[in-house]
N, C-alpha and C positions, 0 to 999 in steps of 0.2 A: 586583535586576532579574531576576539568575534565575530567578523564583517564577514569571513570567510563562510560562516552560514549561512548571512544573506545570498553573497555570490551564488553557490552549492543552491541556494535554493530557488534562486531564481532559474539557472542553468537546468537543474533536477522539474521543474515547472514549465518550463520550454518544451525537456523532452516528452512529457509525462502527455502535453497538451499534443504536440504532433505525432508521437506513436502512438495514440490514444491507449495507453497503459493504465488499466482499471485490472485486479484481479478479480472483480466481482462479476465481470464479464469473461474474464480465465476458466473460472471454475465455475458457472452455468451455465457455460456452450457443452461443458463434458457431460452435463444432469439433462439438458436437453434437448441437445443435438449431438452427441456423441462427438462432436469435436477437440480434439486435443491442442490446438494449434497453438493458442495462447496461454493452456498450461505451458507448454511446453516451451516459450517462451519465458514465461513465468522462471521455469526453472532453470533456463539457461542464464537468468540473470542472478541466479543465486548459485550456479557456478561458474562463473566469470568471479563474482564475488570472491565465493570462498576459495580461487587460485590466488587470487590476489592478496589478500587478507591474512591465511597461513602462510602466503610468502613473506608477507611483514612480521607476522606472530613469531614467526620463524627464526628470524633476524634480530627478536627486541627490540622494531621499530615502534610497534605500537603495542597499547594496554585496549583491553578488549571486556570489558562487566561481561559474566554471565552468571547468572541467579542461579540460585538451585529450585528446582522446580515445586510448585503449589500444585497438584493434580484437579483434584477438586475444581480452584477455581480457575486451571487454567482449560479443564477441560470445558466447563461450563461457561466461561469468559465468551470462548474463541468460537463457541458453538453459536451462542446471542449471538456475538457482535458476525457470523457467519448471516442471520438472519436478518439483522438491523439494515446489514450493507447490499441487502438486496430491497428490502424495502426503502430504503433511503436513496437507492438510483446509483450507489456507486462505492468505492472504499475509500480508505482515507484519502488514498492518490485521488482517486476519482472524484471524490467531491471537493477538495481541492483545487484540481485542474479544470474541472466543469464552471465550478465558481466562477474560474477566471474569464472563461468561455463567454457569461453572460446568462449562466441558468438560476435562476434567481432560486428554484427547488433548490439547488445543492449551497444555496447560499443559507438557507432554514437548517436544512442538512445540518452545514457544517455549524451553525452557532447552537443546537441541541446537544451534536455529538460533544465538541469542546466545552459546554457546559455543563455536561453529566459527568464529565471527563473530571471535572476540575469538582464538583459536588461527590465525588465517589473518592477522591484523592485528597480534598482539603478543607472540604463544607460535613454538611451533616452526615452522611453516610463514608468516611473516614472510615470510624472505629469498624464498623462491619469488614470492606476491604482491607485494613492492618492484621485483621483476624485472618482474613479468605488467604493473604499472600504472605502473612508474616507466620502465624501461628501453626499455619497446615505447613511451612514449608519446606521441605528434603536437604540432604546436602545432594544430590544429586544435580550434576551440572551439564557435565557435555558426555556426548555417547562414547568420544575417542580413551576422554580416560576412567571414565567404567568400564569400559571394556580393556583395556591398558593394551591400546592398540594407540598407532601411529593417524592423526589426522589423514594425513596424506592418504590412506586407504579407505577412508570415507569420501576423500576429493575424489578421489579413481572410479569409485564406485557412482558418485553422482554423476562426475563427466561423462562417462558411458553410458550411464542412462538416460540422460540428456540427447548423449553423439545419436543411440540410437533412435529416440522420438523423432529425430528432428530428420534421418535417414526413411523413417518410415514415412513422413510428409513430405520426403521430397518431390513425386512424384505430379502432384497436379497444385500448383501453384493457384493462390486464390485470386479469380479477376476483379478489377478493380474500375468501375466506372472512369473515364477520359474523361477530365477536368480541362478548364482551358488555360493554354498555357498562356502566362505577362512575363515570365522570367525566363532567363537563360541559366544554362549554365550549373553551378553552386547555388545560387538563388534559388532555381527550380528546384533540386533536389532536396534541399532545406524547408521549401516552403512550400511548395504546390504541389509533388509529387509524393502523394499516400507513402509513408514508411513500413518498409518490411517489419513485421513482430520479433524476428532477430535481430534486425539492426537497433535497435528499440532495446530491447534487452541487455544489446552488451554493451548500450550505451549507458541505461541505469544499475547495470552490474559494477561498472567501471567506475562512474561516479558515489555509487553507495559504498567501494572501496576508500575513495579519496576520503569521504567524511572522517575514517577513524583519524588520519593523522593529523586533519585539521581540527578534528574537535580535540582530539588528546592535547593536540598545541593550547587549549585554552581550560585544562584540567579535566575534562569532561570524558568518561572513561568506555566510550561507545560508540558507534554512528549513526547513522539516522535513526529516526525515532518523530514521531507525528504525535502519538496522544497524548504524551506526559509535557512536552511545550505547547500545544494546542488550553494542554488543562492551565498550563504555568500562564499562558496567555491571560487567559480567566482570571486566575488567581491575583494575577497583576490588578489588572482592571478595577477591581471587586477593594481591594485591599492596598493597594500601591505598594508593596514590596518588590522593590526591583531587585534583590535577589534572584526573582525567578527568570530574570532576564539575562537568555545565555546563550550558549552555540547553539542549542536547539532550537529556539525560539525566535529565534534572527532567520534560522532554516526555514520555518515550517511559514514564517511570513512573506519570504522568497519564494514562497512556491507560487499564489494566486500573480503578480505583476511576473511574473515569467510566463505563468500560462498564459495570462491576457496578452504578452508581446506579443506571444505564439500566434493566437491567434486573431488579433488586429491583422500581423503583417500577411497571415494567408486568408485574412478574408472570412476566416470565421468566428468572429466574435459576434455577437448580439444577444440582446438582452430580450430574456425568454421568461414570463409570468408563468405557472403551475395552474393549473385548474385545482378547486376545493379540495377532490380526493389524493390527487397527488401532495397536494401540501400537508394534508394530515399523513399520507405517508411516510412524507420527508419529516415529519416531526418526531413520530415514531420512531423510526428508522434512528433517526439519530439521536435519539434517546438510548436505544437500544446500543448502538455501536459504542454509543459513552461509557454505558455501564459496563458491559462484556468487556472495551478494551481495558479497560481499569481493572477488571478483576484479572484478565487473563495478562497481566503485564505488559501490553502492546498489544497493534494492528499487525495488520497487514505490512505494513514495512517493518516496524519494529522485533518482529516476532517472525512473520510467517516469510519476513526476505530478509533480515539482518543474522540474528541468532540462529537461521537455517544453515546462514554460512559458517557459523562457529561451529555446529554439530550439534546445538544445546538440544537437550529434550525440550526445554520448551518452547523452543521453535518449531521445532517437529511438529510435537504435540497437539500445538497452537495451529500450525500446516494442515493437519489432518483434521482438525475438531471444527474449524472455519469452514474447511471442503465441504465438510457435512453437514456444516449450517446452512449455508447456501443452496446445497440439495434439496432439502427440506422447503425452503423458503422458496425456493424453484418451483417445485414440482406444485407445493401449495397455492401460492400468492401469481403463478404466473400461466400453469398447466390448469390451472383450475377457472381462471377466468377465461383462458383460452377456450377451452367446453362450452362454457356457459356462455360465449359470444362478448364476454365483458372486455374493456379495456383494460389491457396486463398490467403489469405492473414497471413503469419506465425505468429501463437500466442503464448504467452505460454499456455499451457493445463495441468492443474492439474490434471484429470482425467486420462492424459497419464502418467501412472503410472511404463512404463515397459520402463528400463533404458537402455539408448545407450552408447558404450564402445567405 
């Protein structure tokens, strides 16, 4: 049954590489262009989710972990690992699918972050993180029953805020460079025609839904999740305990040959070297993302799109304290070099829609 995370991840790696779905490019079009677009995506994939998800919770189909929240380290976690994944080019999604791409950056990226991941969780800086997320941490779990209110009044409340973002962008649709067409049909659509950031969305809404049943099929009490298999990876390697070899870790290895299918079949794969500064960036960077996602429990999928569906604070939490890491790391590392005439700091950019051959 564990194979089923491969599948998921190769499939979740396909879409990730053709919607180019990065939230590190979500939430610093908002810090420096005032664009909401792919937030706003963003959070339509995390209520696609959570319709789906309470509909299961709902019925006793599926079992759902939600922690009670560490403040401390999950505000300070999600703020770093806010900052890491803009100097590192991308978020977990992002340097995952770029990987596959052929950027050899997100390839440094990703073997820092996964390795901080796994030194913060099972190497020398353990006992610190058991403290930051065991010792600090609440019974506090989901907002619906602190407040002993009804999930479904939290669904209500995000769809609508969702309905409405995506109502206020309907208006001027963004254009999109004319690529040449080799395909007809489904093909074209699939492979050479730029994807809408909503169809993207409620495509890895839909699929981050599927994960619970298949991972709960193999004991495993959650759905996606990137750092703690990325760390388990590690861990493997370093130690040969194939314990750590599970649904998640079968997933998180599916993601790069899904993205490389993605983009072999449309044409954009190749293999891209980093100049000096970018590679100390990307080392940084994913050093940083290591250690923040490690304290703050999760990334970006695990935290700031999994656990948002469940209502957790620390999803939330983790939601908002990444926004503002990235802000920071925006305005700093990208508005700053801008002034100074320096080259920025390379991100990936959903918006840049129009594809390099």
């Amino acid at each position: 049954m564990i194979l089923t995370g491969l599948a998921l991840g190769i499939a979740l790696g396909f879409v990730f590489q053709r919607g180019r779905f990065c939230v590190t490019g979500a939430f610093r079009d908002v810090w420096l262009s005032g664009s909401k677009r792919w937030l706003t995506a963003f959070l339509l994939a995390i209520a696609v989710q959570a319709v789906l998800v309470q509909g299961l919770l709902g019925q006793d189909l599926i079992v759902a972990k939600v922690p009670g929240i560490a403040w401390a380290a999950v505000i300070g976690g999600s703020f770093m690992f806010g900052i890491g994944i803009v100097l590192a080019g991308g978020c977990a999604t992002g340097t995952y699918y770029r990987s596959g791409e052929g950027l050899i950056g997100s390839w440094i990226a990703l073997l820092f972050y996964a390795g901080f991941a796994s030194i913060m969780k099972y190497g020398a800086l353990s006992p610190f993180t058991e403290q930051a997320l065991g010792e600090q941490r609440t019974e506090l779990t989901t907002i619906h029953e602190s407040l002993g209110i009804s999930p479904w009044l939290l669904v209500a409340v995000l769809v609508g805020v969702t309905g409405w973002l995506i109502w206020q962008q309907r208006v001027s649709p963004q254009k999109v460079a004319r690529l040449e067409t080799t395909r007809t049909g489904f093909a074209h659509l699939l492979l050479e025609r730029p994807w809408s950031p909503y169809a993207s969305a409620v495509a890895v809404g839909v699929l981050a839904a599927i994960a619970f049943p298949l991972s709960n099929a193999t004991g495993r009490e959650s759905g996606l999740g990137i750092t703690t298999p990325s760390a388990n990876i590690v861990n493997f390697l370093t130690t040969g305990d194939v314990t750590k070899i599970d649904w998640g870790v079968l997933f998180v290895l599916g993601l790069i040959p899904g993205s490389y299918l993605a983009a072999k079949l449309s044409g954009e794969f190749r293999l891209r070297a980093p100049d000096a500064k970018t590679t100390v960036r990307a080392i940084a960077g994913g050093t940083i993302m290591g250690v923040g996602a490690a304290l703050a429990g999760g990334c970006t999928i695990g935290n700031a799109l999994v656990q948002t569906a469940l209502f957790s604070y620390q999803g939330w939490t983790a939601f908002l304290f990444t926004f503002l890491g990235v802000g920071v790391a925006a305005r700093f590392f990208i508005q700053t070099h801008r002034r100074a005439g320096a080259q920025p700091v390379p991100v990936t950019t959903p918006d840049a829609l129009v594809r390099t051959n």
